[in-house]
C-alpha positions as CSV (number, residue, x, y, z in Angstrom):
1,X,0.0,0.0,0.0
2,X,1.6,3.7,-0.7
3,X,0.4,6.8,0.9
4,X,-0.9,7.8,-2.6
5,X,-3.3,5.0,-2.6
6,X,-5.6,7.5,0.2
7,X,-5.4,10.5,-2.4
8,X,-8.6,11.4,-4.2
9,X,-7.9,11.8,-8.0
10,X,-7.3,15.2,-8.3
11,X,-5.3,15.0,-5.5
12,X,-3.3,12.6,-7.2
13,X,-2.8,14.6,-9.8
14,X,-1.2,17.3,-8.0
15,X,0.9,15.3,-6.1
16,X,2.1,13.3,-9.2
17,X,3.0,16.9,-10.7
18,X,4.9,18.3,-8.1
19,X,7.1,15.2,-8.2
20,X,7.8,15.7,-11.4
21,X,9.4,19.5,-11.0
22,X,11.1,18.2,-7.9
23,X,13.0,15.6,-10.0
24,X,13.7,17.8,-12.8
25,X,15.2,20.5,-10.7
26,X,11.8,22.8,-10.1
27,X,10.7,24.0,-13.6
28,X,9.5,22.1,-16.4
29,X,7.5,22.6,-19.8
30,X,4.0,22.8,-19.9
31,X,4.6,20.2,-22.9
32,X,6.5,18.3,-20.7
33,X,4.1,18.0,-17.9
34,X,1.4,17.5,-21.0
35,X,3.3,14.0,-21.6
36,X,3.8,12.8,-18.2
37,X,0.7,13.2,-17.1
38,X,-1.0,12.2,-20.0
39,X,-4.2,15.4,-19.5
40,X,-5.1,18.1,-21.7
41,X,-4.4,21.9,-20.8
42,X,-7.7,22.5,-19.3
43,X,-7.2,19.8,-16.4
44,X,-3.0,20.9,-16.4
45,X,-5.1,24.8,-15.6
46,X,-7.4,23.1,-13.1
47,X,-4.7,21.5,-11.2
48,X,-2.2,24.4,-11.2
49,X,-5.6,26.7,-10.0
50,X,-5.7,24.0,-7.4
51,X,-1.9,24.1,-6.2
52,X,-2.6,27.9,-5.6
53,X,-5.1,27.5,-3.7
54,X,-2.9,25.1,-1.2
55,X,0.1,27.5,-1.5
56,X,-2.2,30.4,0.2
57,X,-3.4,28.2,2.8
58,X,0.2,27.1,3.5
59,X,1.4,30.5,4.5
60,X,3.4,30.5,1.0
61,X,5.9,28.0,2.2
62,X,5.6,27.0,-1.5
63,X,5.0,28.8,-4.5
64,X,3.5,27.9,-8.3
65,X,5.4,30.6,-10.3
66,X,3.2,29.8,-14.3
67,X,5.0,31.3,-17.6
68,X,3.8,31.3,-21.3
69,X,5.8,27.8,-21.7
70,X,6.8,26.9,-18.3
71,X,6.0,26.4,-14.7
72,X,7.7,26.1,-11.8
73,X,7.7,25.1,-7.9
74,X,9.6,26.9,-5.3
75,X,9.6,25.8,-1.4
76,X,11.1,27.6,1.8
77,X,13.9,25.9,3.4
78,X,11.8,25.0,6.1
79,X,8.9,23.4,3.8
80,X,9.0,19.7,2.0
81,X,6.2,18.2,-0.1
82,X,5.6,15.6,2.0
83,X,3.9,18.4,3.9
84,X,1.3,19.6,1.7
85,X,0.9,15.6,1.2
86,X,0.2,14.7,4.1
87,X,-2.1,17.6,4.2
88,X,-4.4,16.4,1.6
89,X,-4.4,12.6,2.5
90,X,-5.8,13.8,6.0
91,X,-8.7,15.5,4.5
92,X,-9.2,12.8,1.9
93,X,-12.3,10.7,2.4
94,X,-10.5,7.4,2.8
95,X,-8.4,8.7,5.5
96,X,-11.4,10.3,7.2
97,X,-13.2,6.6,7.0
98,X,-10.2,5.3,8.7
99,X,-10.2,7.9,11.3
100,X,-13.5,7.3,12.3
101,X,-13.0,3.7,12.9
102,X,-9.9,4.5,14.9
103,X,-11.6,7.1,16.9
104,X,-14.8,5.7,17.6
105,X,-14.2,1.7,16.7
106,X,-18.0,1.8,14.4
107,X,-19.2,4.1,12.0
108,X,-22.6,5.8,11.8
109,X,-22.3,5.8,8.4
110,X,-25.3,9.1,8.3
111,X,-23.3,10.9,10.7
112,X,-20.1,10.8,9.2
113,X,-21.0,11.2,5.8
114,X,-22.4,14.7,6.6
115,X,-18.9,15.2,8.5
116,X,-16.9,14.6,5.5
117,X,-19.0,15.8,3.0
118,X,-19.5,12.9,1.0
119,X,-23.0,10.8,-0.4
120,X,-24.0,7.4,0.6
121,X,-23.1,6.1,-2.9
122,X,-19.5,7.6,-2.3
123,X,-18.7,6.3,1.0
124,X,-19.8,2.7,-0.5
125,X,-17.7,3.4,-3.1
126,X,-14.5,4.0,-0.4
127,X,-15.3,1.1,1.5
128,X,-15.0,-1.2,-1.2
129,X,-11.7,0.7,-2.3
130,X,-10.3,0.7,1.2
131,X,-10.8,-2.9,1.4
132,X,-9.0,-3.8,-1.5
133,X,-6.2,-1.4,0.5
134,X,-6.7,-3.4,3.8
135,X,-6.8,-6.8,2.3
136,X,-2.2,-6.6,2.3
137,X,-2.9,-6.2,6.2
138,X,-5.5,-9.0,6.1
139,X,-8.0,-6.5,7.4
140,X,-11.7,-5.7,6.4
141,X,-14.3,-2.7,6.8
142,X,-17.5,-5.1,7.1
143,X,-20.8,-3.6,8.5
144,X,-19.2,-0.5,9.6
145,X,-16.4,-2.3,11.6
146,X,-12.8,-3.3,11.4
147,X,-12.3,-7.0,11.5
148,X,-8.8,-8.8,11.8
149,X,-6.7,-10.1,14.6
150,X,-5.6,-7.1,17.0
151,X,-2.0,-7.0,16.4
152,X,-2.8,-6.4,12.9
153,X,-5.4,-3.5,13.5
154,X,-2.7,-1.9,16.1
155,X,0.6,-2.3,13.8
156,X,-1.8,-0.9,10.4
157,X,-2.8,2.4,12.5
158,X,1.0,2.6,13.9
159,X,2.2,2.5,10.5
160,X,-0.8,4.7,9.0
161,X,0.0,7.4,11.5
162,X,4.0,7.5,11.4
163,X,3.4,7.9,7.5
164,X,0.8,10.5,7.4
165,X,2.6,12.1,10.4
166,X,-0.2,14.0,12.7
167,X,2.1,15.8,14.9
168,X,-0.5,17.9,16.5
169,X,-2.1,14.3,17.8
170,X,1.1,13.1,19.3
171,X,1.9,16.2,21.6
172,X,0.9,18.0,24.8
173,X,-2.1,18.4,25.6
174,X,-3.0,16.1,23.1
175,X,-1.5,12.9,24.8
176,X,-2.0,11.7,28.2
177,X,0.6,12.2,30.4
178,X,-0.1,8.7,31.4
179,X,1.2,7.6,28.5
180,X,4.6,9.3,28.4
181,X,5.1,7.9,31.7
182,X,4.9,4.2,30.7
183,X,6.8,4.9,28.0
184,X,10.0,6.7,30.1
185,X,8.8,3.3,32.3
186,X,9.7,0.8,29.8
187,X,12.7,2.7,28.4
188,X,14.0,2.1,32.0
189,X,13.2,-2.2,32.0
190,X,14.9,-1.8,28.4
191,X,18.4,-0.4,30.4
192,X,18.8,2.2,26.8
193,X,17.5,5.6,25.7
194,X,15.2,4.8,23.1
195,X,15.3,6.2,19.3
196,X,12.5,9.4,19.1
197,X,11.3,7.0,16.4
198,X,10.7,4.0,18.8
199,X,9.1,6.7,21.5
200,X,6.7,7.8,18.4
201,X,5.7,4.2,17.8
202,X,5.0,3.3,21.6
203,X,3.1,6.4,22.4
204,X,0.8,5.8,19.5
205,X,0.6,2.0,20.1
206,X,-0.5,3.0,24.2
207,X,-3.1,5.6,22.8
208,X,-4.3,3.4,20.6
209,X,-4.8,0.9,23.0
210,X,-6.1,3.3,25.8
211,X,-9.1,3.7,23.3
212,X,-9.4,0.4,22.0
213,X,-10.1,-0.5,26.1
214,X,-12.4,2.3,26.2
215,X,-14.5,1.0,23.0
216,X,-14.5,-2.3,24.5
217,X,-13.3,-3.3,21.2
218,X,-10.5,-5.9,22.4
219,X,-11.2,-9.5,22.0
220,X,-9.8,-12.4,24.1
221,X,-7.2,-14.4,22.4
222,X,-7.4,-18.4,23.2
223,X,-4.2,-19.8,24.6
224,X,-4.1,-21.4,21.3
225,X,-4.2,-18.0,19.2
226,X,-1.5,-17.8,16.7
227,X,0.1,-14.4,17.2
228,X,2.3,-14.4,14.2
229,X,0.7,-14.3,11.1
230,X,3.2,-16.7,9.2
231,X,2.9,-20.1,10.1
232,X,6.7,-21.0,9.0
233,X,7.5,-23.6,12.4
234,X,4.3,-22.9,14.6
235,X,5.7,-25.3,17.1
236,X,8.7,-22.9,17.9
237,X,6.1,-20.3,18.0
238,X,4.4,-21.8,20.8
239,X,7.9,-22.9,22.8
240,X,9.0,-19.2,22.2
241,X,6.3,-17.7,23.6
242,X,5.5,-20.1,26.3
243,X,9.6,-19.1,27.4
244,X,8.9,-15.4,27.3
245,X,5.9,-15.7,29.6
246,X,8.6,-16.3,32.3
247,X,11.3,-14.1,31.3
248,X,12.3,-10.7,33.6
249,X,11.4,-9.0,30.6
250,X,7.5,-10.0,30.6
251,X,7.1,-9.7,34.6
252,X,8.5,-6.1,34.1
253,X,6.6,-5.4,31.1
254,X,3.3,-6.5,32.8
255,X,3.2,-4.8,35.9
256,X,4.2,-1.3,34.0
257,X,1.5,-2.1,31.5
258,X,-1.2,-3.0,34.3
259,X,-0.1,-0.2,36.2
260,X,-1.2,1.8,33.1
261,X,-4.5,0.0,32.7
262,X,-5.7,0.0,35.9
263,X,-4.9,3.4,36.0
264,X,-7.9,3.6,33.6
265,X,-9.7,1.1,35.4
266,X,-9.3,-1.0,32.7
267,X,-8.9,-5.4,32.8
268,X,-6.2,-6.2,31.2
269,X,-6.5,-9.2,29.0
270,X,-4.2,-12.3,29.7
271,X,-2.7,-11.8,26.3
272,X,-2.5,-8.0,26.9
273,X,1.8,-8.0,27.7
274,X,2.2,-10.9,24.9
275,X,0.9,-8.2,22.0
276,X,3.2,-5.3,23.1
277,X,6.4,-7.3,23.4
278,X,6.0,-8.9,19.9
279,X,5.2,-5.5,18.8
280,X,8.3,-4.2,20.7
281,X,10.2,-7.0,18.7
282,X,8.6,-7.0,15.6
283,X,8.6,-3.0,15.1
284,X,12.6,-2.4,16.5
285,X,11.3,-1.0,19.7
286,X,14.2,-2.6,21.7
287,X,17.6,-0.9,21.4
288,X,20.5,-2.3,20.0
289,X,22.4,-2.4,23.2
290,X,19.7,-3.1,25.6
291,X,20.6,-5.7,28.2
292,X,17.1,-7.7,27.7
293,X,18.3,-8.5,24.3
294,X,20.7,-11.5,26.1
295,X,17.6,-12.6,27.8
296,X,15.9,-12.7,24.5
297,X,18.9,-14.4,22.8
298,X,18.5,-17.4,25.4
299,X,15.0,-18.2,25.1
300,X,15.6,-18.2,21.2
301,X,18.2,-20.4,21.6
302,X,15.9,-22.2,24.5
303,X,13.4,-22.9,21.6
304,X,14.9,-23.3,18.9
305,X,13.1,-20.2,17.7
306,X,13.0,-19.8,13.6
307,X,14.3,-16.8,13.4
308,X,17.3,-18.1,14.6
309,X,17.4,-20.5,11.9
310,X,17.0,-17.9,9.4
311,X,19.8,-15.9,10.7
312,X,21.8,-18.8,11.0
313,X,21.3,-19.7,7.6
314,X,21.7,-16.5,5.9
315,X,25.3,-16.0,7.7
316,X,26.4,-20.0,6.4
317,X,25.3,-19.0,3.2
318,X,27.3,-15.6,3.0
319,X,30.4,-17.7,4.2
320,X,30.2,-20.1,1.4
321,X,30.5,-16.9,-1.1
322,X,32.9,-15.1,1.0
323,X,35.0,-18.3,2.0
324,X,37.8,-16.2,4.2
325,X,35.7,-13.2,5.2
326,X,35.5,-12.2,8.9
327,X,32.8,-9.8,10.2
328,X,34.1,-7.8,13.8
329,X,32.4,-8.2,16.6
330,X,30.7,-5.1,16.3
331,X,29.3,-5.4,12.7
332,X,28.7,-9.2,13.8
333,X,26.3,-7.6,16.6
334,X,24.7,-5.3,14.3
335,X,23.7,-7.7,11.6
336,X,22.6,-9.9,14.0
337,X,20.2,-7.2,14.9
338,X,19.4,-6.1,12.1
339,X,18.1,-9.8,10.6
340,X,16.7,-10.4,13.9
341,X,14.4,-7.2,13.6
342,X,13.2,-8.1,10.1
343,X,12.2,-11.8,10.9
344,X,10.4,-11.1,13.7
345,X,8.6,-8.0,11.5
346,X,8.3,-10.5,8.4
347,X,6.9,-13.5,10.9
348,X,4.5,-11.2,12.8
349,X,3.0,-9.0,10.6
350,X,1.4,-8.3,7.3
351,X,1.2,-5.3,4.8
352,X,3.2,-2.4,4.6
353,X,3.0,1.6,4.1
354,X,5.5,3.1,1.4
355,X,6.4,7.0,2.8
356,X,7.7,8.1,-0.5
357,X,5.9,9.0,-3.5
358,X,8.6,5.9,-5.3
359,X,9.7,3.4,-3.1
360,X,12.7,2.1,-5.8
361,X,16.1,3.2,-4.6
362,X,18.5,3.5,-7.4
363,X,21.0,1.7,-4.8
364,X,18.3,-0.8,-4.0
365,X,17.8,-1.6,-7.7
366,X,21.4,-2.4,-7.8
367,X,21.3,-4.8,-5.5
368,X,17.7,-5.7,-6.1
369,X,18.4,-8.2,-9.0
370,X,21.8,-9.3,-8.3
371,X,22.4,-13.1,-7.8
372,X,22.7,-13.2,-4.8
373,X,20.1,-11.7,-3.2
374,X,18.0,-14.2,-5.5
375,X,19.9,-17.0,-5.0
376,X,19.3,-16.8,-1.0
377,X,16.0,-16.4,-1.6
378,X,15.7,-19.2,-3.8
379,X,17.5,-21.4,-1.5
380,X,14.8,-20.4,0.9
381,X,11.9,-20.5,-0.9
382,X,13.0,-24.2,-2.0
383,X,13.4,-25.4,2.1
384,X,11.1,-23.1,4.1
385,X,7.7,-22.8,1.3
386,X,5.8,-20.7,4.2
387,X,8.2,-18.2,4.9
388,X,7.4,-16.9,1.4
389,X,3.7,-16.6,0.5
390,X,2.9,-13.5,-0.5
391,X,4.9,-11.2,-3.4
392,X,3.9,-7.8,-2.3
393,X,4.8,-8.8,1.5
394,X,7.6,-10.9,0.6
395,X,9.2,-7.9,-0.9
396,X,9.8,-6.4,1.9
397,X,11.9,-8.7,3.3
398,X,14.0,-9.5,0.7
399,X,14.8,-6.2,0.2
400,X,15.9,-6.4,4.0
401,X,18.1,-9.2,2.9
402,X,19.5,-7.2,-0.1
403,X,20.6,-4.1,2.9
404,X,21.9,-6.8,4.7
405,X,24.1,-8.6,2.0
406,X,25.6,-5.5,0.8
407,X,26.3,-4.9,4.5
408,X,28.4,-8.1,5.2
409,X,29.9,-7.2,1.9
410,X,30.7,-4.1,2.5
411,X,32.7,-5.0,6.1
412,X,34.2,-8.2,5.1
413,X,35.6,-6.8,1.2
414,X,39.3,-6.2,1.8
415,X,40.1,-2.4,2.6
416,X,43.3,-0.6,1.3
417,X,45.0,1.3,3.7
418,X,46.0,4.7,3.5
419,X,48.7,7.0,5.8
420,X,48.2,11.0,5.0
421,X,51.2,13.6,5.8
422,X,50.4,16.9,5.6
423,X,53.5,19.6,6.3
424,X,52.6,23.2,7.9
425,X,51.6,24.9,10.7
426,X,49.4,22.7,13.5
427,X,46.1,24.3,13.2
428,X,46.4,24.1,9.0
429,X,48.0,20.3,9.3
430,X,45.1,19.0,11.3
431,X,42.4,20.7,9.1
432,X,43.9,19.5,6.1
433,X,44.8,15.9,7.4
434,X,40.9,15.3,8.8
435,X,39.4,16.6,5.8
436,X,41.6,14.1,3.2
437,X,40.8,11.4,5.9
438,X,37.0,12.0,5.2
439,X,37.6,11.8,1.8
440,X,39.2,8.5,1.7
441,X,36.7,7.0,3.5
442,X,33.9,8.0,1.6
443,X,35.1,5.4,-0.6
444,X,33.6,2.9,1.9
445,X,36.8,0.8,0.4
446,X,39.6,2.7,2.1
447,X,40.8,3.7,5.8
448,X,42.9,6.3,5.5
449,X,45.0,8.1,9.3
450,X,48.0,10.1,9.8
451,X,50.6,8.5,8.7
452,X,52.8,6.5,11.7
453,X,56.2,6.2,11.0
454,X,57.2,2.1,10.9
455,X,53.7,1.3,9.3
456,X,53.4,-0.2,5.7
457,X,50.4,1.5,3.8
458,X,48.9,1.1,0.5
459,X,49.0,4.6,-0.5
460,X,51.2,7.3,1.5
461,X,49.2,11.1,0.6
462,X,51.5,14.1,1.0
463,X,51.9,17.8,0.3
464,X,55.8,16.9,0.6
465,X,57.8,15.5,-1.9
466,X,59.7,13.0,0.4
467,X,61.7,9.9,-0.4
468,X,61.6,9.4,3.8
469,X,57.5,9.3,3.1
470,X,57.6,7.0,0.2
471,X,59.5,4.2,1.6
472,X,56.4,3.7,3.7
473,X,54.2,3.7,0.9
474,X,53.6,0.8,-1.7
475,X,52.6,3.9,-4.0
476,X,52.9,7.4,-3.4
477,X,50.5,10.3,-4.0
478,X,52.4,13.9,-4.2
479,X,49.3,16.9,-3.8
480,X,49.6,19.7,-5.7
481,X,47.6,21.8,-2.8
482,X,45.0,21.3,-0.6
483,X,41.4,20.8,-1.0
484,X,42.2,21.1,-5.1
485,X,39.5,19.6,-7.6
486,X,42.4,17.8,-9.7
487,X,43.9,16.0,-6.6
488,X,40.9,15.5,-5.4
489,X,39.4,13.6,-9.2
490,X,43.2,11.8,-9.8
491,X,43.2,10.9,-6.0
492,X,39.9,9.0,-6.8
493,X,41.0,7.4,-9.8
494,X,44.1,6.0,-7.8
495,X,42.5,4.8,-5.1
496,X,40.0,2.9,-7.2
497,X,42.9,1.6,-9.7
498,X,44.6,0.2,-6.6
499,X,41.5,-1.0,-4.9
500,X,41.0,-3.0,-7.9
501,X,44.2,-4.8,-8.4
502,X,43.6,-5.8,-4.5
503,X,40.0,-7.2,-5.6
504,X,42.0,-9.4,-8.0
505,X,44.5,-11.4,-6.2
């Protein structure tokens, strides 16, 4: 699902324009915009009469500057387009359906088509189009009601509203103060500051489920209640979270998230701590370097938990290509991480929400249809058939694997090394040294530091002409003057030349 999905037409229109002069640097042809979006002058009029209109009521934070032949966008530094999109998907009748249901858990369909504006016919017609939306999260509108299992309904709205991005619902007074408390609560259990983007997610996951208690709209899960929506090993399922019932983690979890019930004079549901902690793992809630992650670790282990398996299989499989690479302990931990976040997100949930307008990364696409990205998923598809069952959510996660390929790539590919001498006065040497060492290492192949005498380096970088320096070099750059754009251009052909003769041995 992309945010452009909730746009009416015309608002799709507008959108689909503005991108366009964004990525062609801000002006563009009438003729031009004629072709790409395929509509006659009189709707191209209607839609610039319509940008107007939005550039008023934005303060002009953006601008529609229209010539005889050309037209152009201009936005203030502090102004982006996702603004203005975000504006227009919240008013949009769609989003407004989805509102109510989140606000109210029903809809009186009377009522809230003389809110919005809209007639009967028209808010049929929505509901059908929302469903064919909702159907990626394995959620329906039926009867004026949203049916599917509750982790789903909780993770959708979680996603809908960090995408659409309604600030002025996420901040004081707007937010209990309840709510930031058990949220400072459970960044204390965790042992690590959380990530403003983690904070974001739990405070509208509690709110959320503040109102969701208040609707009465919670149902009782069975023992037996498959929370994760793939059913890959179930039995390791059940094992894992039969062991996190009775880890520190859970007891500390539930009492914070009773405290914060009760508080309400809510019941909480037996399966109540269950939801938020597979949340917590499924959605990267949990820092990096919180302690509980060892906890975690063990009762994987305990259960012989599939996502370990996964891991486990992508790092033998990585180790076959790359027969004498060695990760460090750090990038080891990170990766680790890093595929542990995306199985549990991949096993747990369904659907997702593109935040750009065009979710294809020219990097991505690199790496997209490379062999071995496809080969690993091949290999999986062939010996776990559940993992993979459905293309648009599968996508997700092997694009996951894709960032995490090219990361073990990245840290295990053989680095040249580089020693940098720069000769002046101190405050001129270190400015000069730093800024060449940044430069090297933008090459993500190179490590470049001040040269130290006795040490062997690939390439030695000097503004001194020095058979001393050169000795301590196997080659030997000679600048013509700082910062200058030839050094800079045959410095980068060098460093690629030598990289590459490396790659071959």
């Amino acid at each position: 699902m992309r945010k452009f999905d909730l746009l009416e037409k015309l608002e799709v229109y507008q959108i689909d324009l503005l991108i366009y002069l964004s990525t062609v640097g801000g002006t563009a042809t009438k003729k031009e915009l004629l072709h790409h979006l395929e509509i006659g002058e009189y709707f191209l009029a209607k839609l610039i009469d319509s940008l107007t209109v939005s550039a008023k009521k934005a303060n002009n934070r953006f601008s529609i500057d229209v010539s005889k032949h050309t037209i152009t966008i201009q936005t203030k530094p502090e102004y982006s387009l996702h603004t203005l999109y975000n504006e227009l998907i919240v008013h949009a009748p769609m989003y407004r359906i989805l509102e109510e249901l989140l606000l109210f858990g029903s809809i009186d369909t009377s009522r809230l088509c003389e809110k919005i504006g809209i007639s009967y016919s028209t808010y049929f017609r929505k509901i059908n189009e929302l469903n064919k939306l909702l159907a990626e999260f394995d959620l329906s509108i039926q009867n004026g009601y949203l049916l599917g299992s509750e982790l789903q309904i909780r993770f959708f709205y979680v996603s809908l509203y960090l995408v659409t991005d309604p600030k002025h619902q996420l901040k004081v007074p707007n937010i209990d103060p309840r709510i930031y408390e058990t949220v400072n609560t459970v960044q204390q259990i965790l042992g690590s500051p959380l990530s403003n983007y983690a904070r974001k997610k739990l405070i509208i996951y509690l709110s959320l489920l503040k109102r969701r208690n208040a609707q009465k709209k919670i149902p009782i899960y069975s023992e037996q209640e498959p929370f994760f929506s793939n059913k890959s090993d179930i039995p390791s399922q059940k094992r894992f979270l039969n062991a996190l019932k009775k880890t520190h983690l859970f007891k500390k979890v539930n009492q914070a998230l009773g405290s914060f019930l009760v508080y309400y004079s809510f019941k909480m549901l037996p399966s109540e701590t269950i939801l938020l902690l597979l949340f917590m793992l499924g959605e990267e809630i949990i820092p990096a370097n919180s302690h509980c992650l060892k906890e975690l670790d063990l009762i994987e282990r305990y259960s012989s938990f599939f996502i370990r398996t996964l891991n486990q299989e992508f790092l033998d499989f990585m180790k076959k290509k790359h027969l004498n690479a060695q990760l460090t302990t750090t990038h080891s931990s990170t990766l680790h991480y890093y595929l542990n976040s995306s199985g549990y997100h991949h096993l747990l949930f369904k659907g997702h929400i593109d935040y750009y307008w065009d979710s294809n990364d020219p990097q991505w696409e690199t790496v997209k249809y490379s062999e071995t990205v496809y080969h690993f998923v091949d290999y999986l598809k062939e010996k776990y058939p559940k993992l993979f069952v459905d293309a648009i959510h599968d996508s997700a996660l092997i694009k996951k694997y894709a960032h995490a390929i090219r990361f073990y790539e990245e840290c295990t590919k053989t680095k040249i090394s580089v020693g940098i001498f720069i000769e002046g006065d101190l405050l001129h040497k270190r400015k000069a040294t730093n800024w060449w060492i940044k430069y090297v290492e933008l090459t993500a192949f190179a490590h470049a530091e001040p040269l130290v005498n006795n040490k062997l380096y690939d390439l030695v970088i000097s503004n001194v002409d020095s058979s001393y320096l050169k000795k301590y070099g196997k080659c030997f750059f000679f600048m013509t003057n700082y910062h200058e754009k030839k050094d800079i251009a045959d410095l980068g052909r060098l460093l690629f030349d030598i990289y590459s003769s490396h790659a071959k041995l």
